[in-house]
C-alpha positions in Angstrom: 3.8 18.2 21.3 4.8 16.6 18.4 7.3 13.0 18.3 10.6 13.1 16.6 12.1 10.3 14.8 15.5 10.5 13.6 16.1 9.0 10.5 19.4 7.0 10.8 20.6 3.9 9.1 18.3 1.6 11.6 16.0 -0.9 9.7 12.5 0.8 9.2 10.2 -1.3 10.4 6.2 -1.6 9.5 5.5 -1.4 13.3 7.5 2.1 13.2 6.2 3.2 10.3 2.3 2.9 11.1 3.7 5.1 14.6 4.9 7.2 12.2 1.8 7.6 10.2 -0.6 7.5 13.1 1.4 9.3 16.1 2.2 12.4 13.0 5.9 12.3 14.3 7.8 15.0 12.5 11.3 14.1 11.3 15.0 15.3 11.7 17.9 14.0 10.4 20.7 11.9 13.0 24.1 13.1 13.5 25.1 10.0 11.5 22.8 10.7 8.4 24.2 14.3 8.2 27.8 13.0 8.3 26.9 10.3 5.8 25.8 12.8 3.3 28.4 15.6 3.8 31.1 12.8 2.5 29.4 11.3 0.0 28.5 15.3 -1.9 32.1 16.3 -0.6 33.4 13.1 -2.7 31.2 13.7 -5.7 32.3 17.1 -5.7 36.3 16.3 -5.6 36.1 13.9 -7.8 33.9 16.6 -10.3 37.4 18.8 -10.3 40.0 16.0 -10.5 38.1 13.8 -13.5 38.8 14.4 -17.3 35.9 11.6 -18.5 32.4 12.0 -17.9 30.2 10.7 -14.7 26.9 9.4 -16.2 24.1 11.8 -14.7 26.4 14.3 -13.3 28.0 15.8 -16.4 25.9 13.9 -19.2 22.7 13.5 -20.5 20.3 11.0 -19.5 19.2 7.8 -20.7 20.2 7.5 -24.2 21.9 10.9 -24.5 24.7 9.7 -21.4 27.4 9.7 -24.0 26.7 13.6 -24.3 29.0 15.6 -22.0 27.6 18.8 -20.4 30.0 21.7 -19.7 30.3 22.7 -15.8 28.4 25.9 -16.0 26.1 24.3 -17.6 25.1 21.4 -14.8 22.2 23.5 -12.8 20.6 23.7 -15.9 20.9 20.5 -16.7 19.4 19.1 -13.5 16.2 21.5 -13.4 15.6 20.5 -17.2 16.1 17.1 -15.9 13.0 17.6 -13.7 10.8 19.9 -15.7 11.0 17.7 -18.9 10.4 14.4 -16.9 7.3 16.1 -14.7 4.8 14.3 -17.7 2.3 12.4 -15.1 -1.4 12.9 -15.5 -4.2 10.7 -14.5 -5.7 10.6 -11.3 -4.2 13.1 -8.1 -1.9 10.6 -5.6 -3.6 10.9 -2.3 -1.7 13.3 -0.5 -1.1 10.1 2.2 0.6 8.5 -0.3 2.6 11.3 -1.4 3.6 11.4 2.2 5.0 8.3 2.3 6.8 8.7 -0.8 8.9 12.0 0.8 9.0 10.0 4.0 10.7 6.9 2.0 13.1 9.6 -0.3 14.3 11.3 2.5 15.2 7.5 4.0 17.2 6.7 0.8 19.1 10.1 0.3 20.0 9.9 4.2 22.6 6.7 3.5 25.3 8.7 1.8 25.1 7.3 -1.4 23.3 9.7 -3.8 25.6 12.3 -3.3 23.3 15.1 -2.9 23.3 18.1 -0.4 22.7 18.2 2.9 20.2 21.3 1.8 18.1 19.6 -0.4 17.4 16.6 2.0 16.7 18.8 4.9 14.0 21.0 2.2 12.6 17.3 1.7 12.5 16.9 5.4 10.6 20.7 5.7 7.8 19.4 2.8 7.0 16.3 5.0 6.8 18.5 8.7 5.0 21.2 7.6 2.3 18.9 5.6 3.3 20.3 1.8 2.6 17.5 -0.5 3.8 18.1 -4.2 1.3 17.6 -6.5 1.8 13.5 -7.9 -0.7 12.3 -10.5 -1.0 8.2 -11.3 0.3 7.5 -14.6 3.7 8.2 -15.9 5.8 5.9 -14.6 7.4 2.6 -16.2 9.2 1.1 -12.8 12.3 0.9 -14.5 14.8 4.1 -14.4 13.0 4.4 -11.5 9.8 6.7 -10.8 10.3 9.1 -13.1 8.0 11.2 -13.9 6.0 10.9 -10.8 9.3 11.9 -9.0 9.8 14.7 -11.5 6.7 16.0 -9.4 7.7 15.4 -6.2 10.7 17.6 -7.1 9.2 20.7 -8.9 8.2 22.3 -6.1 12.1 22.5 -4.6 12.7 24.7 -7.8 9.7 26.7 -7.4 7.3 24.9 -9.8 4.6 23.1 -10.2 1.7 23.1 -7.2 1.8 21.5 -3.8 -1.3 20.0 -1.6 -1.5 22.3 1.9 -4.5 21.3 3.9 -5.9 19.4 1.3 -5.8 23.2 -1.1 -3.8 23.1 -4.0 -1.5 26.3 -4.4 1.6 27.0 -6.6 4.9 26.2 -5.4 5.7 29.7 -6.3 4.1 30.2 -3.3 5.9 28.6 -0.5 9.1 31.3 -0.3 6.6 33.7 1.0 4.3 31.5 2.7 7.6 29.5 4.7 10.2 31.5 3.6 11.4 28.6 1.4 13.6 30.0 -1.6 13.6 27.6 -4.6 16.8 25.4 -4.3 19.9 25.8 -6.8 19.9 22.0 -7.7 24.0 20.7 -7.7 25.2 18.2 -10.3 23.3 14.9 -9.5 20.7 16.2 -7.7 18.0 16.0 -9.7 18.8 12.7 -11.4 19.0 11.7 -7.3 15.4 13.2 -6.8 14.1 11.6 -9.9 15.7 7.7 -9.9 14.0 5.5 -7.3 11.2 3.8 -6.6 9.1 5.4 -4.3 6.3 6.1 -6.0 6.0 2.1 -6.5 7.3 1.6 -2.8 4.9 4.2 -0.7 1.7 2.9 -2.9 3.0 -0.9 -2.3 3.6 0.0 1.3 0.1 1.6 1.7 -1.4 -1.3 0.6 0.7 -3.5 2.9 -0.1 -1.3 5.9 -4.1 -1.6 5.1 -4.4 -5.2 4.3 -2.7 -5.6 7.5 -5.7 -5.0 9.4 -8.2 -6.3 6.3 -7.0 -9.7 7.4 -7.2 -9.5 10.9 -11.4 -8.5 9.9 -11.6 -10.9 7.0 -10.9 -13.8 9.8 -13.2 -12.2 12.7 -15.8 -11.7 10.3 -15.5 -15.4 8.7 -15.8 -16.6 12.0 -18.7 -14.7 12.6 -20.0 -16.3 9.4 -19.4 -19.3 10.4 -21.5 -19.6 13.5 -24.4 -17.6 11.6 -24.1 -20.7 9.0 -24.3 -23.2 12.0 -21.0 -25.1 10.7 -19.0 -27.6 12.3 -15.8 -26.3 14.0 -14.3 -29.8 13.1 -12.3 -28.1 10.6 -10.6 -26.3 12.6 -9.1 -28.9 14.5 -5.2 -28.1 14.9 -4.6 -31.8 14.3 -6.4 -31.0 10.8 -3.1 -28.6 10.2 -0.8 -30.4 11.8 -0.3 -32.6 9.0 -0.4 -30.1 6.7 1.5 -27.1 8.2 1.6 -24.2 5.9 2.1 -21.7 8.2 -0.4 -19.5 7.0 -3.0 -22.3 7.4 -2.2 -22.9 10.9 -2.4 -19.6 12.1 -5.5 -19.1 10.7 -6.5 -22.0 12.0 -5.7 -20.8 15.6 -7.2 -17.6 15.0 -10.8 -19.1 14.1 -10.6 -21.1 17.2 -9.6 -18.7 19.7 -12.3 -16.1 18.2 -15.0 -19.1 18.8 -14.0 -20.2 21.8 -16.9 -20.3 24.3 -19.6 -19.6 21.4 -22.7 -21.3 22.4 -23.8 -21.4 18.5 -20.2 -23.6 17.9 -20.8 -25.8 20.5 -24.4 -27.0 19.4 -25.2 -30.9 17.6 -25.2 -29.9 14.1 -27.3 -31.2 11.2 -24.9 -31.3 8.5 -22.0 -33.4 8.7 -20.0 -31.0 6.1 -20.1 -27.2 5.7 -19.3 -25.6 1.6 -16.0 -24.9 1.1 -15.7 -21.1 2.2 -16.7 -22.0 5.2 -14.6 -25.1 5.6 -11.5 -24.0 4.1 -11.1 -20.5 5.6 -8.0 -21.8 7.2 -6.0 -22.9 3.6 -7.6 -19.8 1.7 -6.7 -16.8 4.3 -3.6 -19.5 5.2 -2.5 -18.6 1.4 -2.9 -15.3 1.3 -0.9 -14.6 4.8 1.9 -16.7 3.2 2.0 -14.8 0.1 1.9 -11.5 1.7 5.1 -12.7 3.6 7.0 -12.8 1.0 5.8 -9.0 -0.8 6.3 -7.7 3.2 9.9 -8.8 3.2 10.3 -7.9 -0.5 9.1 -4.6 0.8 11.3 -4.0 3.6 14.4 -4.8 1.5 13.5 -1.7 -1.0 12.4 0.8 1.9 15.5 -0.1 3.3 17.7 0.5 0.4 19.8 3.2 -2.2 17.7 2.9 -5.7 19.0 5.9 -7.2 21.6 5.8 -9.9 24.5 6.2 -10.4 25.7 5.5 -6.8 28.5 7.2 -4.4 31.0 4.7 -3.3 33.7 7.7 -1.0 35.0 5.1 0.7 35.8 2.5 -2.0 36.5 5.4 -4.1 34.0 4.6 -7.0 30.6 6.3 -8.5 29.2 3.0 -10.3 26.1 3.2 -12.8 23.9 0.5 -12.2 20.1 -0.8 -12.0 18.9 -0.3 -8.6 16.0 1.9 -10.0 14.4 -1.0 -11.8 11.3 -2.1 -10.4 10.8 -5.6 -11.2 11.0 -6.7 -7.6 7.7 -4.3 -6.5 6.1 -5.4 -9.6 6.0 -8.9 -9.3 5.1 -8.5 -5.6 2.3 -6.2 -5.9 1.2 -8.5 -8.7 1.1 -11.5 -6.4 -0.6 -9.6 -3.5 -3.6 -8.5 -6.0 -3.8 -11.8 -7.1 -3.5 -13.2 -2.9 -6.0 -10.0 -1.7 -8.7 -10.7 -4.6 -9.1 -14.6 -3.2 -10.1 -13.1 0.2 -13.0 -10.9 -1.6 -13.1 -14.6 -3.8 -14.1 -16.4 -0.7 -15.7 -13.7 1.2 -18.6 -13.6 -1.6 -19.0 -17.3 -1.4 -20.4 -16.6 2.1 -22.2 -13.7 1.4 -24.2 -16.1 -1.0 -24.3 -18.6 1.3 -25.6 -17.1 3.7 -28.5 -15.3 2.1 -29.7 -18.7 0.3 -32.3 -19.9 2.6 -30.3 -22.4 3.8 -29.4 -23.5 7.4 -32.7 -22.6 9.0 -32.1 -18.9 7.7 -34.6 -16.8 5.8 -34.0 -16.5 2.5 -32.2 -13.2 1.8 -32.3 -13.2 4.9 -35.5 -11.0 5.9 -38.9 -11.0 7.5 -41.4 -11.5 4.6 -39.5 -12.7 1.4 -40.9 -11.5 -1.6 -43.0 -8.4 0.0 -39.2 -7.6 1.1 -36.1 -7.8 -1.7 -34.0 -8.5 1.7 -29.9 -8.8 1.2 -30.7 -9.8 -2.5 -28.8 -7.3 -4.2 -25.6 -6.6 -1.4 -24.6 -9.9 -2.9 -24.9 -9.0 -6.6 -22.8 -6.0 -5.2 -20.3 -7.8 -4.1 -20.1 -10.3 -7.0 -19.7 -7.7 -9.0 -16.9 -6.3 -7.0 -15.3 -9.4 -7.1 -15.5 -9.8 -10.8 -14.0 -6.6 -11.3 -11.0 -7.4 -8.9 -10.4 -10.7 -11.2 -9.6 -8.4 -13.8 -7.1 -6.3 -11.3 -5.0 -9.2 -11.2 -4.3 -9.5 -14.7 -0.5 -8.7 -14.0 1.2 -6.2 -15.1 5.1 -6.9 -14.6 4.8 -9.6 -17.2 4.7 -6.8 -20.0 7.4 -4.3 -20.8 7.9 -1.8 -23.9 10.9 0.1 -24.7 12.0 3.3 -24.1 14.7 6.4 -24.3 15.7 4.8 -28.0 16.5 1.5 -26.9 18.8 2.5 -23.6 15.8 1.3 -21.2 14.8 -1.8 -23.1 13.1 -3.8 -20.3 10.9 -2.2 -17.9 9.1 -3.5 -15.1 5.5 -1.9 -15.1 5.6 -1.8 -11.4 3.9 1.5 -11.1 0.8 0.4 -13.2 0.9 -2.8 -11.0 0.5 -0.8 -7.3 -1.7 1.3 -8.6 -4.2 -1.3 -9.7 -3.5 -3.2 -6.6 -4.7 -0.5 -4.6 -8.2 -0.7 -6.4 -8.2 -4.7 -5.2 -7.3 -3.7 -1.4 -9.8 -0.6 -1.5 -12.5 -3.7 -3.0 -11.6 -5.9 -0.7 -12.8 -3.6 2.3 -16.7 -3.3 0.8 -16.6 -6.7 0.0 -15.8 -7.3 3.9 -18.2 -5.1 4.5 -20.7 -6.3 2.9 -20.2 -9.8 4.4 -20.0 -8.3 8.0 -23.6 -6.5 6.9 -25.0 -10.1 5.7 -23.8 -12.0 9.2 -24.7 -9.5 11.6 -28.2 -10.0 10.2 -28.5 -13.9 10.1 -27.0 -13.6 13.7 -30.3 -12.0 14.6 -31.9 -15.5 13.6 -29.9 -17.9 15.6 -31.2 -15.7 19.5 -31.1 -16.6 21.5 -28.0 -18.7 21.0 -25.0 -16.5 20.9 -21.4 -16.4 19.5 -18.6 -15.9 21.6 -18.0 -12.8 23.5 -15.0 -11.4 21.6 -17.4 -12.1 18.4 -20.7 -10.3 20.4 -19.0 -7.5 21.2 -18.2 -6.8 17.6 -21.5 -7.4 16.9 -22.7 -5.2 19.5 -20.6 -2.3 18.5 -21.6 -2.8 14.8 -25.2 -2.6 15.3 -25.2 0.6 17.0 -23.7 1.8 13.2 -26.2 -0.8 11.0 -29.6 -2.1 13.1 -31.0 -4.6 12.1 -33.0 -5.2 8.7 -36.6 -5.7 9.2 -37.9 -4.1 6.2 -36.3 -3.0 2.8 -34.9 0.2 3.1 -32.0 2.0 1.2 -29.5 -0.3 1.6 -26.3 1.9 0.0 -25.9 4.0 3.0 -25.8 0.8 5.4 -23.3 -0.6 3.1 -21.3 2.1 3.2 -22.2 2.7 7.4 -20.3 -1.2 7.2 -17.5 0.1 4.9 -16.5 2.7 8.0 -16.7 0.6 10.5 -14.8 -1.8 9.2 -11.9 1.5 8.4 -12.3 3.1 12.1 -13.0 0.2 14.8 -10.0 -1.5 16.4 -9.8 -5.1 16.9 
C-alpha cells in the first residue's frame, strides 16, 4: 500500500524528499493547501471583474508584448498559445526521474496560494505524478531567467491534450490520456498558463537530483580514499584531529573524523611506515573533500530556499490586496550554485585520479599497474588513462555558465541567468564523478590483494568483501570495460 504525503506549507526537506523518491509515496493536497489556492483564484478572479487597467500575464501579452491588452473572451486562448508557442525544447529527453521531480516541485509552489491558479489544474498536476505520466521535457530551451520556459511549456502540454507523455518508460500522445484515465484536457483560466510556465523547476529538480546523488558520492569518495590510503601504506599522521584543530574548516574536520573512524582498528594503518610523507591526495583528503562539503553547504541551502518558494510571476497577494510583477523566475541563484558545485564535484574526480595514478605506479611495494607479470600483462594501465580522461573532460564542465547572458523577447529580458545550461552540464560532472570513483575503488581493491595478509579495518573489509563478489581479483588481462562498469553499479546500488 502506497504512503501519502500531504503537501502543506511545511519546509521540504532533503531527508523527506529522498523518502519521497525511494518509498514512491503518492501525493494529496492538505486541507490548508486547498484553502490557500481557493482564495488566492477567488481573488484573482474578483479582481478580473472590478479592474479597468490591465494585470501583466492575466489580460496581456507576454514579455515584451505586456503592454498589449487581451479582451476577456479572449484569455483561454491566450494561455494555451502561451504554452504551445513556448513548448520550443529539443536536445536530449529529461529522464523521466527528473521530470518527476520537476511536477513534484510545481505542484509544491502552486500549493502556497500565490499563483492564483485553480484548484483543478494543481490536482491534474498531482494525477500526472501518481499515476507515473511524465510529460515529455527535452534539455535545451531554457535561459533561467523568465523562468523555465520552454521546458515548462512541456510539462504543460499534455494538461491541454498535446504533446506526448512517458508511461512506463513508452512514449504515447497526450491525446491519449482522456481515454486511457479519463482525463479531459483542462480549460486553462487567465494566468494559468503563464503560472505553469514561470519557475524554475526545470533548474531546481536537475540541481536537486544532483544534490541528492552527490550526497552519497561523498560518503564513497571518503570510504574509498581511505581504502586507498591503507593500500598506499600512508601515515595516518594527517589525520590527527589536532592537525584540524588549528585549522577548523568544518568541512576539513569532518572529513577528518570520517578517515579516522573508517581506519580505526586497520592493521595496515597501524604498521612502522617507510616514508615519512605520503603525496598530496593522499595527505590532503581532509582539506580537498573538507572543500567540497563546504561548498555543497552553501548550493544545499541555496537549494532549499528555491524548493521552498513562489517563482512564478506575477504573484497573488489576497490578503494585502495586491497582484505584483516581479523577478522571482530568474535563475541566477541556481546558476551560480550549480556552477560552484561542478566546479567543488570535479576536484573530487581531481583528486580521486591522483590516486588512481598513484597507486598503479609501482610504488610502495606494489606491482606496477598493479598485476602479476608486468609487461606480459597491460595490468590497470589504461583504467587510469580512463579516468584522466574523464577528468579532463569534467574541467571543461566547469567552465561556468551563469557568467554569460544574451538578450531576449526585444530587450524586455535583458539579463538572463543561464542556469538551465549550468545543471545540465553539472549533471555530466556528478554522473563522471561516479566512474571516476569507480575506477579508483577497482584500482584499491586490487593493490589490497598485495598487502595479505595485513588487513584494513573491518568496516573497510567488508566493503571489500562485498565488492569482490561483483569484480575478483585481476590476475590476468582480461576485458576490463565490463569490470569498470561491474564497479560503476556497485558503487549506485550498495549502501554504506
Amino acid at each position: 500500500m502506497s504512503h501519502v504525503h500531504y503537501i502543506d506549507s511545511d519546509v521540504l526537506g532533503f531527508s523527506r524528499l529522498q523518502q519521497l523518491l525511494e518509498d514512491s509515496y503518492k501525493l494529496a493536497l492538505s486541507e490548508e493547501a486547498i484553502s490557500n489556492i481557493h482564495k488566492a483564484r477567488a481573488y484573482l478572479n474578483q479582481k478580473q471583474k472590478e479592474r479597468k487597467d490591465p494585470i501583466y500575464g492575466v489580460n496581456t501579452g507576454f514579455g515584451s508584448l505586456c503592454n498589449i491588452k487581451i479582451n476577456e473572451d479572449k484569455l483561454t486562448y491566450l494561455q494555451e498559445n502561451l504554452v504551445m508557442s513556448h513548448a520550443c525544447g529539443t536536445g536530449d529527453r529529461v529522464d523521466d526521474s527528473v521530470v518527476k521531480l520537476m511536477l513534484l516541485l510545481k505542484i509544491q509552489s502552486l500549493s502556497y496560494g500565490y499563483s492564483g491558479v485553480s484548484l483543478e489544474l494543481v490536482e491534474r498536476l498531482i494525477d500526472f505524478y501518481n499515476a507515473g505520466v511524465f510529460p515529455v521535457i527535452y534539455e535545451q530551451g531554457s535561459l533561467g531567467a523568465s523562468g523555465d520556459l520552454a521546458p515548462l511549456a512541456h510539462l504543460a502540454l499534455p494538461l491541454i491534450g498535446k504533446g506526448e507523455v512517458s508511461i512506463d518508460h513508452k512514449i504515447e500522445k497526450a491525446g491519449l490520456l482522456e481515454e486511457k484515465f479519463g482525463w479531459k484536457p483542462l480549460v486553462l483560466q487567465s494566468k494559468e498558463g503563464l503560472a505553469l510556465l514561470n519557475g524554475t523547476q526545470f533548474m531546481s529538480a536537475h540541481l536537486l537530483r544532483n544534490v541528492l546523488k552527490t550526497k552519497s558520492l561523498m560518503k564513497w569518495a571518503d570510504t574509498i580514499a581511505a581504502l586507498s590510503i591503507d593500500a598506499f601504506d600512508c601515515n595516518m599522521a594527517p589525520f590527527d584531529a589536532l592537525v584540524h584543530k588549528v585549522r577548523p574548516h568544518k568541512g576539513q574536520v569532518e572529513t577528518a573524523r570520517t578517515i579516522r573512524d573508517l581506519l580505526q582498528g586497520s592493521q595496515l594503518a597501524s604498521t612502522q611506515k617507510q616514508n615519512v610523507q605520503d603525496p598530496y591526495s593522499f595527505r590532503c583528503v581532509p582539506q580537498v573533500h573538507g572543500a567540497t562539503r563546504d561548498a555543497l553547504r552553501y548550493v544545499e541551502q541555496t537549494l532549499l530556499t528555491e524548493i521552498n518558494s513562489v517563482t512564478d510571476n506575477p504573484n497573488v497577494f489576497a490578503e494585502a490586496d495586491k497582484i505584483i510583477s516581479g523577478g522571482n523566475f530568474h535563475g541566477q541563484p541556481l546558476g551560480i550554485s550549480a556552477d560552484v558545485m561542478a566546479i567543488a564535484v570535479s576536484e573530487i574526480g581531481n583528486i580521486s585520479e591522483r590516486r588512481i595514478y598513484q597507486l598503479v605506479s609501482g610504488l610502495r611495494g606494489l606491482p606496477t599497474f598493479l598485476v602479476n607479470s608486468p609487461g606480459l600483462n597491460s595490468g590497470f594501465m589504461i583504467p587510469q588513462y580512463t579516468a584522466a580522461s574523464i577528468v579532463s573532460q569534467n574541467k571543461q564542465l566547469c567552465t561556468p555558465a551563469s557568467v554569460d547572458s544574451i538578450v531576449s523577447s526585444n530587450g524586455q529580458e535583458d539579463h538572463v541567468s543561464m542556469g538551465a545550461n549550468a545543471v545540465t552540464k553539472l549533471s555530466r560532472v556528478v554522473d563522471n564523478l561516479e566512474r571516476i570513483l569507480a575506477i579508483e575503488l577497482f584500482n584499491a581493491s586490487q593493490a589490497m590483494y598485495f598487502r595479505l595478509p595485513l588487513k584494513s579495518s573491518d568496516s573497510l573489509e567488508a566493503v571489500l568483501k562485498a565488492f569482490r563478489l561483483r569484480v575478483p581479483f585481476v590476475n590476468e588481462d582480461k576485458v576490463m570495460a565490463s569490470e569498470i562498469q561491474n564497479a560503476i553499479d556497485f558503487i549506485r546500488n550498495h549502501k554504506i
